[in-house]
Every structure is written in C-alpha cells, then in structure tokens.
C-alpha positions in Angstrom: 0.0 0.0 0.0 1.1 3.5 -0.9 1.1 6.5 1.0 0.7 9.9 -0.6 3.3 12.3 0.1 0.6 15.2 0.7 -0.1 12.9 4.2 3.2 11.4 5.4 3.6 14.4 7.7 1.0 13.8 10.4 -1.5 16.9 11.7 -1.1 18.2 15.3 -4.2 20.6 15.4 -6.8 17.9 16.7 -7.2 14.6 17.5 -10.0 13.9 14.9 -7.7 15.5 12.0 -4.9 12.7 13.4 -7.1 9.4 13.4 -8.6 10.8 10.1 -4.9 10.3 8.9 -3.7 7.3 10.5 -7.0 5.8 8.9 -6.1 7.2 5.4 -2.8 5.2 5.7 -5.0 1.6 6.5 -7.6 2.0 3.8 -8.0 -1.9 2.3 -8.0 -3.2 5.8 -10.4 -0.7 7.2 -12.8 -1.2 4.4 -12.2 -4.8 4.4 -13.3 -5.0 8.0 -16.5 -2.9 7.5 -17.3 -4.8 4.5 -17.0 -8.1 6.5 -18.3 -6.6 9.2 -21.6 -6.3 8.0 -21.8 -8.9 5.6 -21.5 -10.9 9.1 -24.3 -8.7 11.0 -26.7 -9.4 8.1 -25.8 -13.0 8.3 -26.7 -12.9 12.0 -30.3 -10.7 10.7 -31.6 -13.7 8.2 -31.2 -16.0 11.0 -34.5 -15.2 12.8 -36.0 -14.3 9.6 -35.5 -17.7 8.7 -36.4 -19.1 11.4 -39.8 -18.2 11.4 -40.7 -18.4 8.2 -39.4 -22.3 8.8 -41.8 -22.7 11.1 -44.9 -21.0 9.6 -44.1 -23.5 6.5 -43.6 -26.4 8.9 -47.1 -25.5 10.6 -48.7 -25.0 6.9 -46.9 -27.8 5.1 -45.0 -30.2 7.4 -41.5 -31.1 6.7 -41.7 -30.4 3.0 -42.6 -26.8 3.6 -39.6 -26.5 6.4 -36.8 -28.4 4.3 -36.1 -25.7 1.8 -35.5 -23.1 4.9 -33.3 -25.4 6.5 -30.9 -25.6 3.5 -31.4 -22.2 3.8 -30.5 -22.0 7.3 -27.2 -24.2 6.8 -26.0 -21.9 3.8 -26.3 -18.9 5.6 -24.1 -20.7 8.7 -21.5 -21.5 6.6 -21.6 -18.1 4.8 -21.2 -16.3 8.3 -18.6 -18.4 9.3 -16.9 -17.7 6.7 -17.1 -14.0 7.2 -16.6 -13.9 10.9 -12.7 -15.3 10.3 -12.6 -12.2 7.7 -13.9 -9.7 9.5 -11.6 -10.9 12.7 -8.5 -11.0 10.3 -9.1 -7.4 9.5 -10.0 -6.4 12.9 -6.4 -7.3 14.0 -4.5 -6.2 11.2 -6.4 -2.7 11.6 -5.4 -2.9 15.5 -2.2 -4.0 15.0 -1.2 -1.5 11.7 -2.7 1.4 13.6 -1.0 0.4 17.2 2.3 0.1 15.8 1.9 3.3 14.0 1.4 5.6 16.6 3.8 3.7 19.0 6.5 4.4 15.8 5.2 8.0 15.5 5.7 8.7 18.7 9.3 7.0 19.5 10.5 8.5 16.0 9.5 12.1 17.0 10.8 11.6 20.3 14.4 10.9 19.4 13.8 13.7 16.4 13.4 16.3 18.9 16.1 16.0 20.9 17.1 17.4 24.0 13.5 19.4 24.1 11.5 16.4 25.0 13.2 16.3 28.6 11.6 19.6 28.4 8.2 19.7 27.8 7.6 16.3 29.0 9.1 13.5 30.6 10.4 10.1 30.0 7.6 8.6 31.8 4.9 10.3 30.2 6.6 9.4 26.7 6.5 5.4 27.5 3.2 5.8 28.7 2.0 7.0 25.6 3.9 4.2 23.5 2.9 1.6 25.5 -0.9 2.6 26.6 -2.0 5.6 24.2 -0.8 3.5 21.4 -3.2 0.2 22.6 -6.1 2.9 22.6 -5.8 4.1 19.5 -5.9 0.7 18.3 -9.6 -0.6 19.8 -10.8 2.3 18.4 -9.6 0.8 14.7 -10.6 -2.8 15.8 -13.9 -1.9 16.8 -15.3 0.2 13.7 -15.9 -3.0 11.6 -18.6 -4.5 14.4 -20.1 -0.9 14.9 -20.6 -0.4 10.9 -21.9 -4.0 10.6 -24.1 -3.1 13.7 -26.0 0.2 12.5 -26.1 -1.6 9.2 -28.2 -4.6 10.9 -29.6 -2.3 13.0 -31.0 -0.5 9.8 -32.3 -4.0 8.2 -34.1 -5.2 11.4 -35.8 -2.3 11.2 -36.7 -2.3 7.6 -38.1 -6.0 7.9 -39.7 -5.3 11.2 -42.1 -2.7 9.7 -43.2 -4.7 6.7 -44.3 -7.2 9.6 -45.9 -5.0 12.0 -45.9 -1.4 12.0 -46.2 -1.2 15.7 -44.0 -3.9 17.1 -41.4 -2.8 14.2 -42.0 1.1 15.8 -41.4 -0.6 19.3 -38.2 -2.3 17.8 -36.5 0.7 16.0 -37.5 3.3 18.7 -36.0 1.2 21.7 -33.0 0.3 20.5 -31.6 4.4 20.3 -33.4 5.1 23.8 -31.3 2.1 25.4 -27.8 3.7 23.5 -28.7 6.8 24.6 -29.4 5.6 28.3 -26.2 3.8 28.4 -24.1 6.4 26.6 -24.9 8.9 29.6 -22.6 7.4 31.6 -19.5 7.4 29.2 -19.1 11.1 29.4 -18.2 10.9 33.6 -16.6 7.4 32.5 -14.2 9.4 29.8 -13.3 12.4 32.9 -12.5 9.7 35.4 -10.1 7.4 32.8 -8.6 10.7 31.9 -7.8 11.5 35.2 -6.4 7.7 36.1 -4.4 8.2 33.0 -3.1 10.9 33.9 -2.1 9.7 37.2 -1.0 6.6 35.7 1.5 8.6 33.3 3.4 10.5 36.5 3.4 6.9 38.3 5.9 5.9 35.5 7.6 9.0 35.0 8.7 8.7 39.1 9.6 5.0 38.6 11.6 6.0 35.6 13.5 8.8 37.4 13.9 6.3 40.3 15.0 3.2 38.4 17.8 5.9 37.0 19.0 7.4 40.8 18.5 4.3 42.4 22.5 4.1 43.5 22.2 7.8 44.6 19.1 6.6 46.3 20.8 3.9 48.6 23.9 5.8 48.7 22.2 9.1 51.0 19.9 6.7 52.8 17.0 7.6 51.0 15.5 4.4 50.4 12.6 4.7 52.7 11.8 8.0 51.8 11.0 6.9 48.0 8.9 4.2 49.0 6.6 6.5 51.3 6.2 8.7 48.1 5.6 6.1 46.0 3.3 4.4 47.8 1.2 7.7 48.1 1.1 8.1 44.4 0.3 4.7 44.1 -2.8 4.4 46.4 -3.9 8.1 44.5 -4.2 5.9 41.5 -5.6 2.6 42.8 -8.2 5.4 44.0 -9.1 6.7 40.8 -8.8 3.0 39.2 -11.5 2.3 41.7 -13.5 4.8 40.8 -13.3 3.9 37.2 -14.0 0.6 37.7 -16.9 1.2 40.1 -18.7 3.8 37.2 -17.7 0.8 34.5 -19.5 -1.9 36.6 -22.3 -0.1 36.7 -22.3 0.7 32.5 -21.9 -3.7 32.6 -25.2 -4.1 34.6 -27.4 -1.9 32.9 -25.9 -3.4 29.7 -28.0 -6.8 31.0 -30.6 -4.9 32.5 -32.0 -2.8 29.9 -32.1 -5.1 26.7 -33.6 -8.1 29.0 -36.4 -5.5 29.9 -36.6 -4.7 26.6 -36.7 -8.5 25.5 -39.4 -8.8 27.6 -41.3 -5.9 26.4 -41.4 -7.3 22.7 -42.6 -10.7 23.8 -45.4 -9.6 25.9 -46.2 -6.9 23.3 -45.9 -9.6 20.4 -48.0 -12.7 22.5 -50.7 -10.2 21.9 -50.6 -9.7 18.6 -50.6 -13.5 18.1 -53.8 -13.6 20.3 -55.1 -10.7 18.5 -54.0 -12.0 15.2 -52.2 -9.8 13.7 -48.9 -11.6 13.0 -48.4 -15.5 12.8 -46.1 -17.4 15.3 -43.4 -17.8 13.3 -43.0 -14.1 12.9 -43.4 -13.8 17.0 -40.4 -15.9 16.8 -38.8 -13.7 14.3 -39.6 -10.5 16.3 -38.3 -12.7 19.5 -35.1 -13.1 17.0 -34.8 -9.8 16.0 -35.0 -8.4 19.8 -32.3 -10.7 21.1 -30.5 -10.0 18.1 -30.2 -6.5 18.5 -28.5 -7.0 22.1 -25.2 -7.5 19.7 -25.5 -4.4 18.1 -26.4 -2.4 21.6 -23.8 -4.1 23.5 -21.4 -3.0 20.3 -22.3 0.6 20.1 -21.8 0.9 23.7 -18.2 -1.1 23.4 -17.4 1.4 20.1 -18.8 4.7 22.3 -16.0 3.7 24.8 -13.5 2.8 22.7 -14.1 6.3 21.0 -13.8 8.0 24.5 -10.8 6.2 25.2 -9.2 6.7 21.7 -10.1 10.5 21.5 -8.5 11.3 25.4 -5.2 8.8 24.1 -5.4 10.9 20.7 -5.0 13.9 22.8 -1.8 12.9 24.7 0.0 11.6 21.7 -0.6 15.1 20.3 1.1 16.5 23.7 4.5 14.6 22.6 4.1 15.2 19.0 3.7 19.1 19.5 6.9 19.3 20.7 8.9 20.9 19.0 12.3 20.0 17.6 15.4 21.3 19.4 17.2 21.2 16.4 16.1 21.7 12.4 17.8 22.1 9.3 17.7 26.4 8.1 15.3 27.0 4.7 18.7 27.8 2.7 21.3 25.7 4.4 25.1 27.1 4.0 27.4 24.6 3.2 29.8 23.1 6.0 32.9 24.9 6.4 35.9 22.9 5.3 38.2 20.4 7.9 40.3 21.0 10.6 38.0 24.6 11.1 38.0 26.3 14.7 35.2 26.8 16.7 34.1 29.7 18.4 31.5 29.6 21.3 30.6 33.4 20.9 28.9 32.7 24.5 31.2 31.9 26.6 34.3 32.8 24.8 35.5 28.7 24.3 38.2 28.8 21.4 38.6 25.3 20.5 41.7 25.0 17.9 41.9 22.2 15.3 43.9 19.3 16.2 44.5 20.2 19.8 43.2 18.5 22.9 41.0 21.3 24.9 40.0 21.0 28.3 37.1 22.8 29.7 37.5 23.4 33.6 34.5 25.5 35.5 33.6 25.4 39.0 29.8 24.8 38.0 30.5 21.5 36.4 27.2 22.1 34.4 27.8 25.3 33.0 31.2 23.5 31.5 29.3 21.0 29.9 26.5 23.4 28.5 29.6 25.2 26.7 30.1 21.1 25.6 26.8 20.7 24.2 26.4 24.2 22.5 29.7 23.1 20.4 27.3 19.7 19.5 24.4 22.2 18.8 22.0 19.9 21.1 19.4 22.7 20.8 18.8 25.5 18.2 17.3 28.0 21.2 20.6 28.0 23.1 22.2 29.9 20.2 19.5 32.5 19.6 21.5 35.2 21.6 25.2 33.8 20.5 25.8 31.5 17.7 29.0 28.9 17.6 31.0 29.9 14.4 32.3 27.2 12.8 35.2 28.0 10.4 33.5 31.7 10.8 29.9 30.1 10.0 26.9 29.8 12.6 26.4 26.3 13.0 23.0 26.8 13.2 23.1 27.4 9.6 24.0 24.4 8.3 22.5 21.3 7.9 21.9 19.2 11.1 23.6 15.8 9.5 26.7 18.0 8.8 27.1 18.9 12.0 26.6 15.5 13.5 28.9 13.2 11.5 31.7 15.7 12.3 31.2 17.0 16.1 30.6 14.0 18.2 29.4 14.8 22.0 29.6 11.4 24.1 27.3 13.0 27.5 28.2 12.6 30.9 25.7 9.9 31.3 26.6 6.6 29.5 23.8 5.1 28.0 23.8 2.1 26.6 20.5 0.3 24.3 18.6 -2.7 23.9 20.1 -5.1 21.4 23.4 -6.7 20.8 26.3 -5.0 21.9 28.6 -4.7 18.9 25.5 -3.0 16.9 24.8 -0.6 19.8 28.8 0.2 19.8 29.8 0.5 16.1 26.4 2.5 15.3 28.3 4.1 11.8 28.4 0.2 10.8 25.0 -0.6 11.8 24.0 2.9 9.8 25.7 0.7 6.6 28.3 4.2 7.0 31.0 1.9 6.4 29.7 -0.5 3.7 32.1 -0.1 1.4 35.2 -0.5 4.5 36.1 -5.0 5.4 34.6 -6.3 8.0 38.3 -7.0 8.9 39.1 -3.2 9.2 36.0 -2.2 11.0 36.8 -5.1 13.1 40.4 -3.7 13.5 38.9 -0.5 14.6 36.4 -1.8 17.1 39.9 -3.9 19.3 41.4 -0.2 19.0 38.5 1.9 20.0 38.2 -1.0 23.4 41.9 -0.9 23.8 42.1 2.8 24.4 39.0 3.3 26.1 40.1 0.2 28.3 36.6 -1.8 28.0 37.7 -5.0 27.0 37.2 -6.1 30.5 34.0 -5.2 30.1 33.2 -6.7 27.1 35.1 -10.3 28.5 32.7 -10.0 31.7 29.7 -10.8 29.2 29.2 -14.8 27.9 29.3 -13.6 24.3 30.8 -10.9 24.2 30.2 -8.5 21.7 27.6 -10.7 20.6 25.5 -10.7 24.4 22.3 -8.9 23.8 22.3 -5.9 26.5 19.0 -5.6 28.5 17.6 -2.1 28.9 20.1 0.5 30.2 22.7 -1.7 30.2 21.9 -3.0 33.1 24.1 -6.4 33.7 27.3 -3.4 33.6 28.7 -1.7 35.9 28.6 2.0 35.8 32.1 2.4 35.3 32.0 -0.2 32.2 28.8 1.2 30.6 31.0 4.8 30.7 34.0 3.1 28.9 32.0 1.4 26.6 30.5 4.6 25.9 34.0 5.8 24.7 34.8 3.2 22.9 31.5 4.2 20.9 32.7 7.6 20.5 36.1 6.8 19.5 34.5 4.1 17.2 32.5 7.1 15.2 36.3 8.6 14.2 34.8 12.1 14.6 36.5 15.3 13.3 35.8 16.9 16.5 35.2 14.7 19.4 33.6 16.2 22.5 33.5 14.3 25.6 32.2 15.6 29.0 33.3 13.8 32.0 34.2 11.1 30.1 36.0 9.1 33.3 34.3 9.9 36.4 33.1 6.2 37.0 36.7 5.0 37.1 39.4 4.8 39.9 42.6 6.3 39.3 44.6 3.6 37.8 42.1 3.0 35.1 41.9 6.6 34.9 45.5 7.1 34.2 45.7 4.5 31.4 42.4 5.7 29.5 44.0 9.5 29.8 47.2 8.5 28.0 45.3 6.0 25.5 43.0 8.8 24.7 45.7 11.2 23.7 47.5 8.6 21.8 44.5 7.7 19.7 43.3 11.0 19.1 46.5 12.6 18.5 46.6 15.1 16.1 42.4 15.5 15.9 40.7 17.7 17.7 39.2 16.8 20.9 37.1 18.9 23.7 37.1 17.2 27.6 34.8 18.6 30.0 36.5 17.4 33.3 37.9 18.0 36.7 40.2 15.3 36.6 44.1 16.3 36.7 45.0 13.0 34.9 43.0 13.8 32.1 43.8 17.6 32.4 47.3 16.7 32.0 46.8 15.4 28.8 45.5 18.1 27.1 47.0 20.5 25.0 45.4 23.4 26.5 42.9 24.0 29.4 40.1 26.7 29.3 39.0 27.9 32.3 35.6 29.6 32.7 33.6 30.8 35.7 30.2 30.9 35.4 30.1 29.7 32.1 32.7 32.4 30.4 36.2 31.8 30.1 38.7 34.2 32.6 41.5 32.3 31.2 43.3 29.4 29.7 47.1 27.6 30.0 48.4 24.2 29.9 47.4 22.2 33.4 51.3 22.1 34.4 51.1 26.0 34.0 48.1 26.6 35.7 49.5 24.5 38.6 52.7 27.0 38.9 51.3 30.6 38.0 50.2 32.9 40.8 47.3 34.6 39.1 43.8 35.1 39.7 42.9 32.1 36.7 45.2 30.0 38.2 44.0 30.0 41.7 40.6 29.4 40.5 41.5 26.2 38.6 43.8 25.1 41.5 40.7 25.7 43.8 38.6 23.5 42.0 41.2 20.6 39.9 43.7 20.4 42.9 41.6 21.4 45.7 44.3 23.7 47.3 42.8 26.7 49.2 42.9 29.5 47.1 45.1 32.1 49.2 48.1 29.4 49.8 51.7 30.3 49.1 53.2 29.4 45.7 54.6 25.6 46.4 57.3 23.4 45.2 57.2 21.6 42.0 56.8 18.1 43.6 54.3 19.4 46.1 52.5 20.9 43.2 52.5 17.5 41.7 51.1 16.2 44.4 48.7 18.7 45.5 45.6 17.4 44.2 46.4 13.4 45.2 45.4 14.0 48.7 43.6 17.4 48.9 40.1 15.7 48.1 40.8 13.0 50.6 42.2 16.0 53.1 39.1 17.9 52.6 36.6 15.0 53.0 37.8 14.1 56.0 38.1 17.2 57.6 34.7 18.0 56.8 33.4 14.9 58.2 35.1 15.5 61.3 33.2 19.2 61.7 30.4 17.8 60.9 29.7 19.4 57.4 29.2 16.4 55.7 26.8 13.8 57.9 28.1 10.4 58.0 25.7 8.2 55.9 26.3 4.2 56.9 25.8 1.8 55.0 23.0 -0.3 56.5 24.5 -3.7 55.4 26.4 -3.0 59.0 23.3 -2.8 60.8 22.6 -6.5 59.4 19.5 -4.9 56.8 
C-alpha cells in the first residue's frame, strides 16, 4: 500500500484530523473489515428471519414446507462463518497496523526532537503513551468493523420489522436508540475519570523511571525509605481513581443486561398479543423474538465502540502532547554549506576557542555550566544559540544542515547510555547505519579492538558470555557503571569524529584505570581535535590546552602544568577546583604541586566529616539490613 506524500507528515491541530490520517494510511483493511463486518451482521439478521418463516411453513406444510428453509439455514451458517474469520482478520490487522503506528510515531518524533522532549515532557509520560496511548488508538480501529456492521443490521431489522408489524417494528427501532442513549450517559463521567487515572498513571511511571535511574544515589544518601513512602502515596492516589473507574464501569456492565432483558421482555409480551389478536403468525413472533435478542449485539457493540471512542479520542490527545513538541534542532530554509576540515570553533557565549587538532580541556567550578559550553559546540538545541551562535570555520552552525554537523562533532554525555540489542551493533552505530559499507569487515573489526583498547573496555566486554555478541537488556543493566562509561567511549572513538567532545568522560573510574584511559585517549586521538569537560588532573594533564571559565565564560586558559605553577587570579581558581588547594596558599614546590591534588580531596573529606559538614551516611549492610 502507498502512501501519498501530501499525508506522510502527520497533523497536530486535533485529535479527529490525526485518526482521520492514521485511517487514510490503513484504507484496504479498514474497508475490508466494514465490508465483512456487516456482511456478518446481516448473516446474523436472516437467521431469525428464517427461522420463522421455517416454522410458519412447517405448521402449513409439514417437513416439506420447512426443508427448503433449512438448507437455507445451513448456507447462511456457513456463509457467516466464513465471514466472521474475515472480518476478525481485518479487525487485528487494523489494531495492529494502527498500534504500531502511533507507537513508531511517537518513539520516531521523540528521538527527532532531541534534547527538548526532557523539556516539555518526561520520560515517563513518553513510555506511557507508546505503550498505553498506542493500545487505545488501536480498539478504536478494531472496533469500527462490528459498529458499521451493527447500524447496518440495525438498519435492516428495522426495515423487515415494519413490513411485519408497523407497531412492534416502531417498538423495535425506537427502543433500540433510547437504550444507546441511556447507556451512553454514563461514558461522558466514564471518559473524565479514565482521563484522570491516565493521567495519574502517566506521573506513576515518570517517578519509577527517574527512580529506576537514581536508584544508587538513592541507597547511597539513605533515601530508600523515603522513596517508598512517596511512591506508595502516588500509588494508592491511582488505585483510587482506578477504583473509581471501575466502580462507574460496573455499573455501564449491569445496565448493559438490564435494559435489553427488559426490553426482550417488552417485545414478547407486546408480540403474545398480537398473536392472540391475530395480527402476526407465530413464526414471525419468533422472528420479532429473534430480531429483539439480536439486536442486544448491536447495543452491546455501540456501547463497546462509544467507549473505545472515549478512550481513543483522550489517548489521541496525549499523543498530540508529545508530537507538539517541537524540535530542538532543524535544518535552516537555505542551508550554508559546512565549512571545510580542521575549522576552529568559536563559542561566541562563553568565549570557548577550541583550535583544530588540539586537545581542549574545559574546567569550571559549576561543572554544568562546562558541559553546557560542551553541548552548545554539538548544537544539542537551536534555542541556546538565539542570543550567540558557535561559528564554525567563521559560520553559525545553526546554519548548516543538522547531518553536517553530527557526523563531524561527536558529544559522548556525561551519562553513558547504553540500548537494547546486541552489543557490537549498539557500539559500532556508523556500521549498523551501513556508513561503512564499502570498509572489510576486517578493518572495522580492527577498529572496534582499537576503540576497546584505548577506552580500556575489553574487560567489560570479557565479563559478558558472548561478548560482543551478548544482547544488552535495557540501560545496560548487567554493567557496571564504570564499564557502561567506557564502553561509551569506545563508541565515540568508534565514530572517528572530526571533532570529538567528551564531557566527563572518566568519572566512574578509579585512578589507575583513569590514568591508562587518559594516556590511551591522547595517543588515539593525537593530532584531531578533541574537547574534555572534566575536573580530573589525569585527564587535564593530557591536554594541550585547558580553558577555564567561571560561570560559564572563560577568565582564562594555560596548559594544566602552567596553571598549577602561576600565581594569578585564573590559576587560583582552577587550582581551587582541579587540585583542591585553598585559594590564598603560598606558591609551592614543583613536587608538592604535583602532588597537591592526590590527597587534597581526601584531606578535605575528612576534615569535613570531622566538623560535621558532611553527615556520615552508613551503610546499613552494617546494621545486618
């Protein structure tokens, strides 16, 4: 089936104007399913139609006069068998197509938009919407071939019922509406209480997700206890409205028996008397008896379609919320072309220089306002630049075409993330791209030992039964942290970036394995141009140059050895915050300058402990928990 390019960009005005387009993408099965649909329903109308004109016949002619009914009988069974398996086929495929669509819509956009999805919404509220939304918007799909085939059953009952009996067919079409329209009052205060349990349900996941993600912090401060007490709250606040959706439901499921067995009842009382009277024969009392129980599909169908509707219209609505959201980043109208290799960039901003080829560190007492600088270079988001742009080679980045930008600034984040699926595709993502088709397998292979080697992750990678082959569950969660960060390296040394930005690239790692991915780092970037975001003096001390900003501007820059010896006001900032000296020491030696910063953090720790500035959090394996 092909889509028409005028509707392969989806509209975000209203919920009607987006199923109206999901359904213009599914036409053959959605019309396949209403055709079958009611091709079934008017199977399931001959049957009491049938049925008492069998027995009027049988009464009038004995067997003879019923045999030619029951063949007719038997060929409309098979007939609406055979439809039934149709219409069901279609059913699903029209769930399933439209599910999956709007669970890919909405994971596609997500990861389109970038950083400004953490902004307008939140990770919970995004997995909600894939994995419940989505399911909505499907019923609604699945259940529009049994309500066409119902009004159009609905419509032939009544049709046959009037040439019958104008008052019991009256009785017949005029009760059926009053018993939707009775039932339907309660799915208006049904659809307000399942958007509020939605709701509800949506910031339940978004706190799990934050908490799943924090859960070392979490038992490092103690704070164990205090999480479950919240989440327990928010957890009875939507059993609470769960209830009180269920309790409105059960009530929409009794009068759903109720109503059509009174109404049963009213057409065979009103019907006995026409017999008595009679007006009409007793096979068409059994044919209005037929048509009466009958028509309890079609009611029970209409009211399943008006919730599925309810449901599908407040889901509609939330995928909307994600799909509104904007993109951080977009390609200009006239796009300038990329500047040529080996160009400097220029964080107008903040004042960052980063020269081509050199390694640039990036030291700033707010550790976030460093990393910012980091991700303005990567242009994470087109609205940080509206007051300052980053020249590149002289040219606003923001000018150029996104891809540009991205296959030649890398920015591996402070947080290592690591997704589902094998581990040597999640690594080598330029191979898995088919960016290196035309390269051996033996060279990329080559590459990928390299890229582990200096990012010392083959441990890592030997701790797993298959290796690079081990599927990696969710988050990477059979690593530790400090091999999901080196893996993370070796994934953005694998992508050979002209300019490779890395912000706090070794924070997991003790000091020896610190000290041998610093010196692997410079010699396999050597001669490239690489950008570290770090505090770390064994990484410092491998870069070429080290800017040092306050605030988020830079007040100065040296080489770390230099900015360890001079006695200026730069100087004493960045010996403040790399080697934790206090800022208004003497000038030292050269060997207790190398050794300021070894013991400084450990000298500060415990001093603070000792005043009591930093509470002493045990671990409550020592209290036998």
């Amino acid at each position: 089936m092909t889509t028409s390019p005028i509707v392969t960009v989806p509209p975000i005005d209203s919920a009607l104007r987006l199923l109206r387009w999901q359904a213009a993408r599914q036409p053959r099965t959605l019309i396949g399913g209403v055709v079958f649909g009611v091709a079934w329903m008017l199977c399931q109308v001959a049957w009491p139609y049938l049925l008492g004109r069998a027995i009027d016949a049988g009464l009038a002619d004995g067997l003879r006069g019923v045999a030619p009914w029951t063949g007719a009988l038997a060929a409309v069974a098979v007939a609406q068998a055979s439809f039934v398996v149709l219409r069901h086929r279609m059913a699903v495929s029209n769930w399933l197509t439209s599910s999956l669509a709007v669970s890919r819509l909405v994971g596609h956009h997500s990861a389109r938009t970038g950083t400004a999805i953490k902004t307008d919404t939140s990770a919970g509220e995004v997995a909600s919407t894939v994995v419940n939304d989505a399911l909505r918007v499907g019923e609604m799909f699945d259940v529009t071939a049994r309500f066409s085939g119902g009004v159009v059953a609905y419509v032939a009952v009544g049709i046959l019922s009037l040439f019958t009996s104008v008052s019991l067919g009256l009785f017949v079409l005029l009760g059926m509406p009053v018993l939707v329209a009775l039932l339907t009052l309660f799915v208006r205060p049904l659809q307000r209480r399942q958007a509020a349990w939605r709701s509800e349900q949506g910031a339940l996941a978004d706190l799990a997700a934050d908490t799943v993600v924090g859960l070392r912090v979490l038992r490092g401060i103690g704070g164990e206890d205090q999480f479950v007490a919240r989440y327990r709250h928010r957890s009875d606040e939507l059993r609470d409205r769960g209830v009180a959706v269920g309790r409105l439901a059960s009530w929409l499921d009794g009068l759903q028996v109720l109503l059509p067995g009174l109404f049963v009842a009213g057409v065979v009382w009103m019907g006995a008397r026409l017999v008595l009277a009679g007006e009409i024969t007793a096979g068409e009392l059994v044919t209005f008896y037929g048509y009466a129980v009958f028509l309890l599909l079609p009611l029970r169908t209409t009211v399943e379609a008006a919730m599925a509707f309810t449901r599908g219209f407040v889901a509609a609505d939330r995928v909307l919320g994600v799909l509104r959201v904007g993109r951080a980043v977009a390609d200009p109208p006239v796009p300038e072309p990329a500047p040529a290799s080996a160009a400097e960039l220029v964080d107008v901003a903040s004042g960052v220089v980063i020269e081509p080829g050199l390694f640039t560190g990036l030291v700033d007492v707010d550790g976030d306002a460093a990393a910012h600088v980091a991700r303005r270079l990567g242009r994470f988001d087109d609205r940080d630049h509206r007051d300052a742009p980053v020249l590149w080679g002289g040219v606003d980045h923001t000018r150029v075409r996104v891809r540009d930008v991205r296959s030649r600034i890398v920015v591996s984040d402070a947080t290592p993330h690591l997704f589902t699926g094998r581990l040597r595709d999640g690594l080598d993502v330029q191979r898995t791209r088919g960016a290196h088709r035309a390269g051996s397998a033996d060279a990329r292979r080559r590459q990928m030992e390299r890229a582990l080697e200096a990012a010392a992750a083959h441990d890592a990678v030997a701790s797993l039964p298959a290796g690079l082959d081990e599927p990696v569950p969710e988050r990477g969660s059979v690593l530790s942290g400090g091999q999901r960060q080196r893996l993370s390296l070796a994934r953005a040394l694998l992508s050979d970036a002209e300019v490779l930005v890395l912000i706090e690239p070794t924070s997991a790692l003790d000091a020896t394995t610190e000290a041998m991915v610093a010196a692997r780092l410079r010699r396999e970037r050597e001669g490239r141009t690489t950008v570290v975001v770090s505090s770390s003096p064994l990484l410092l001390d491998q870069m070429d140059v080290v800017r040092v900003l306050r605030g988020g501007e830079v007040i100065g820059s040296g080489s770390h050895g230099e900015l360890l010896r001079r006695d200026d006001e730069v100087a004493e900032a960045y010996r403040a915050h790399v080697a934790r000296t206090v800022s208004d020491a003497e000038p030292a030696g050269d060997a207790a300058l190398d050794a300021a910063w070894t013991g400084a953090i450990e000298t500060l720790w415990r001093g603070a402990v000792e005043t009591g500035a930093i509470p002493v959090v045990r671990d409550r394996s020592e209290d036998g928990e």
